[in-house]
C-alpha positions in Angstrom: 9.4 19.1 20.7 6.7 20.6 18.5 6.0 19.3 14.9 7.5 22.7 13.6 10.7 22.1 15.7 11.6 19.1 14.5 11.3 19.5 10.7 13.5 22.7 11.6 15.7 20.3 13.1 15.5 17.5 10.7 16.8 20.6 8.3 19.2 21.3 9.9 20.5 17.7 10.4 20.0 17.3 14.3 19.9 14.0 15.1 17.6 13.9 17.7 15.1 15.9 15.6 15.8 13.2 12.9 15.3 10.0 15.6 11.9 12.2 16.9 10.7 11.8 13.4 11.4 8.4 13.2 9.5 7.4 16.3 6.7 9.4 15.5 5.8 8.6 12.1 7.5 4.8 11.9 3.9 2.8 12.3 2.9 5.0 9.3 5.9 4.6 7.4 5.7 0.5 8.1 2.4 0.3 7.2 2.7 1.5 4.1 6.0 -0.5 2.9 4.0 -3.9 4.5 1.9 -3.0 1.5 3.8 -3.0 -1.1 6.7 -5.3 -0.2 6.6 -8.7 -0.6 8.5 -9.8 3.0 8.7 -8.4 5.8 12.6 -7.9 5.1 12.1 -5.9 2.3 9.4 -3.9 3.9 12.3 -2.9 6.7 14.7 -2.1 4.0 12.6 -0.2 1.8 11.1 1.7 4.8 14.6 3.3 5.8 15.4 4.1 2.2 12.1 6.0 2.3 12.8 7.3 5.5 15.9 8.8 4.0 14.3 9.9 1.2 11.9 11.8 3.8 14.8 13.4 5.2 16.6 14.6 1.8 13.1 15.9 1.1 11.9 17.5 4.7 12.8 21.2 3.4 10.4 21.0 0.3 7.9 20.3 2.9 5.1 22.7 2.6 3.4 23.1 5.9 -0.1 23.7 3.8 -0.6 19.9 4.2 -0.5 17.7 7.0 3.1 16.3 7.4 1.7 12.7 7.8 0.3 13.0 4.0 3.2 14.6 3.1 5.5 11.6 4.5 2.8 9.0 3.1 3.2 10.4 -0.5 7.0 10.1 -0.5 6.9 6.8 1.3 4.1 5.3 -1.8 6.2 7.0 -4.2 9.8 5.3 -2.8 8.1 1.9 -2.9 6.6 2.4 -6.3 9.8 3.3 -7.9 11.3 0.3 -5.9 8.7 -1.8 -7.4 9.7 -0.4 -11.0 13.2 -1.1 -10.6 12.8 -4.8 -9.0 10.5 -6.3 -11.2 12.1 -8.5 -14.2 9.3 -8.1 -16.6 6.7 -5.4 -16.9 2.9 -7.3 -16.7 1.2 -5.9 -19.5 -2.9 -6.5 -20.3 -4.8 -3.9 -22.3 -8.2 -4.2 -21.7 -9.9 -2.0 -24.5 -13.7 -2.3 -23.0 -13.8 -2.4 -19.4 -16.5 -2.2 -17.5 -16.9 -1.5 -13.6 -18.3 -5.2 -12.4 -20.1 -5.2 -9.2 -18.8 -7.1 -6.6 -21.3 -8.9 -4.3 -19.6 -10.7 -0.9 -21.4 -13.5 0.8 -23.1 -12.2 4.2 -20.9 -14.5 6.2 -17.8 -12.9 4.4 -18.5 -9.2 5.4 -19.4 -10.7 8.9 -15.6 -11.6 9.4 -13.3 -9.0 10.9 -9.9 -9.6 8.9 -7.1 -8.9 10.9 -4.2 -6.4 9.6 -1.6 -10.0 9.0 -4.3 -11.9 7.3 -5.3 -8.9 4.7 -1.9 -8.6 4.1 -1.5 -12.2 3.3 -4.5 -12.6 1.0 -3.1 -9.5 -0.9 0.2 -10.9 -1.1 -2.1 -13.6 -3.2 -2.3 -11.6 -5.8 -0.1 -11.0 -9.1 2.3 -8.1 -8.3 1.1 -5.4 -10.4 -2.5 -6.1 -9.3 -1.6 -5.9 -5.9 0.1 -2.7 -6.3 -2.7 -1.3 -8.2 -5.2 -2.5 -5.6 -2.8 -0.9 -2.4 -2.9 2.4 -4.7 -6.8 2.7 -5.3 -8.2 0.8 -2.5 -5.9 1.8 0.2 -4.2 5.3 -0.6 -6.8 6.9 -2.6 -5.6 7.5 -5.7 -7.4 8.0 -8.8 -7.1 5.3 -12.1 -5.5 8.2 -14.2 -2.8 8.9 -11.3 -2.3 5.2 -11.1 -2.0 4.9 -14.5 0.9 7.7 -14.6 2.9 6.1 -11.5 2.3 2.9 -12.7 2.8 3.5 -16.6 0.3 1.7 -17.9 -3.2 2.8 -19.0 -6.5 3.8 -17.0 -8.2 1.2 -18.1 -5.3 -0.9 -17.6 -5.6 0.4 -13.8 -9.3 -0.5 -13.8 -8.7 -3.7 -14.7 -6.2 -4.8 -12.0 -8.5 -3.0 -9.2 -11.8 -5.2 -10.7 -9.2 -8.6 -10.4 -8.1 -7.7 -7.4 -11.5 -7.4 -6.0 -12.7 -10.7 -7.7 -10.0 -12.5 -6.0 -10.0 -10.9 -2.8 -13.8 -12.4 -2.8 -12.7 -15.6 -4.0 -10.0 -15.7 -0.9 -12.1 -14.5 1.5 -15.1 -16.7 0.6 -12.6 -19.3 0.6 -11.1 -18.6 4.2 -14.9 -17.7 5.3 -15.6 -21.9 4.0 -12.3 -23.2 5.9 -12.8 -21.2 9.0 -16.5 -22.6 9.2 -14.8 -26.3 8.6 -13.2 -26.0 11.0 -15.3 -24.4 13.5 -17.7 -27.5 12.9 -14.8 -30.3 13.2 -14.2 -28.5 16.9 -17.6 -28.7 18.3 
């Protein structure tokens, strides 16, 4: 089946054009609620509420963009407002004078190759709102000011998160960088 025949399909409420879009965009789809869930569980769960949210959506589809983007927006945009309704209190730090701050990573931390699990870990580190801010930014591209409107908080507010989430990812990875050597040394 081409691309074209299955959102047809999926329009139309055919099943197998429905499972066919599943398959083929389920790695994306899962990728994308790993980062922004906080279990695996949840990632599942949310996923499949996206997924239906895809297929609600599939005749808005404008075949201008690439489906895959179009699929990725609805998917960051499900978890986000599944973030907003889950979280018991809103995290809120106005910072009125930010400044970008460099970050600088020891040599022996950018040497590491940081598997998928473990990046998902050490963000999992972080406070919630950063880490959603950071997934936003770092990993799906958006800008502080678009952040700032999904998000409801401020630019500066989104800066902010990005610059913490950056100082602790260092702090994490310099940390797993030191352990790793450790242990390296206790083995030889």
């Amino acid at each position: 089946m081409t691309e074209h025949e299955i959102i047809q399909g999926c329009i139309e409420n055919d099943r197998r054009c429905q499972n066919a879009l599943y398959e083929k965009y389920y790695p994306l789809m899962t990728s994308i609620a790993l980062r922004y869930a906080s279990n695996e569980e949840e990632a599942m769960q949310s996923m499949n509420f996206g997924f239906l949210k895809v297929l609600r959506g599939i005749s808005k589809y404008k075949t201008e963009f690439a489906l895959a983007t179009w699929i990725r927006n609805v998917m960051v945009n499900h978890m986000i407002d599944e973030f907003r309704k889950n979280v018991a209190y809103k995290e809120r730090i106005q910072v009125s004078d930010h400044q970008e701050w460099e970050v600088r990573y020891d040599d022996q931390v950018l040497n590491k190759k940081w598997e998928e699990d473990e990046l998902r870990a050490m963000l999992r580190q972080l406070p919630t709102v950063t880490e959603k801010v950071f997934n936003l930014y770092a990993i799906d591209g958006y800008k502080h000011r678009e952040i700032a409107e999904i998000m409801k908080i401020s630019a500066g507010t989104s800066k902010w998160h990005v610059s913490e989430a950056r100082k602790r990812l260092q702090s994490i990875m310099a940390e797993r960088a030191k352990n790793e050597k450790k242990r390296v040394e206790l083995t030889r």
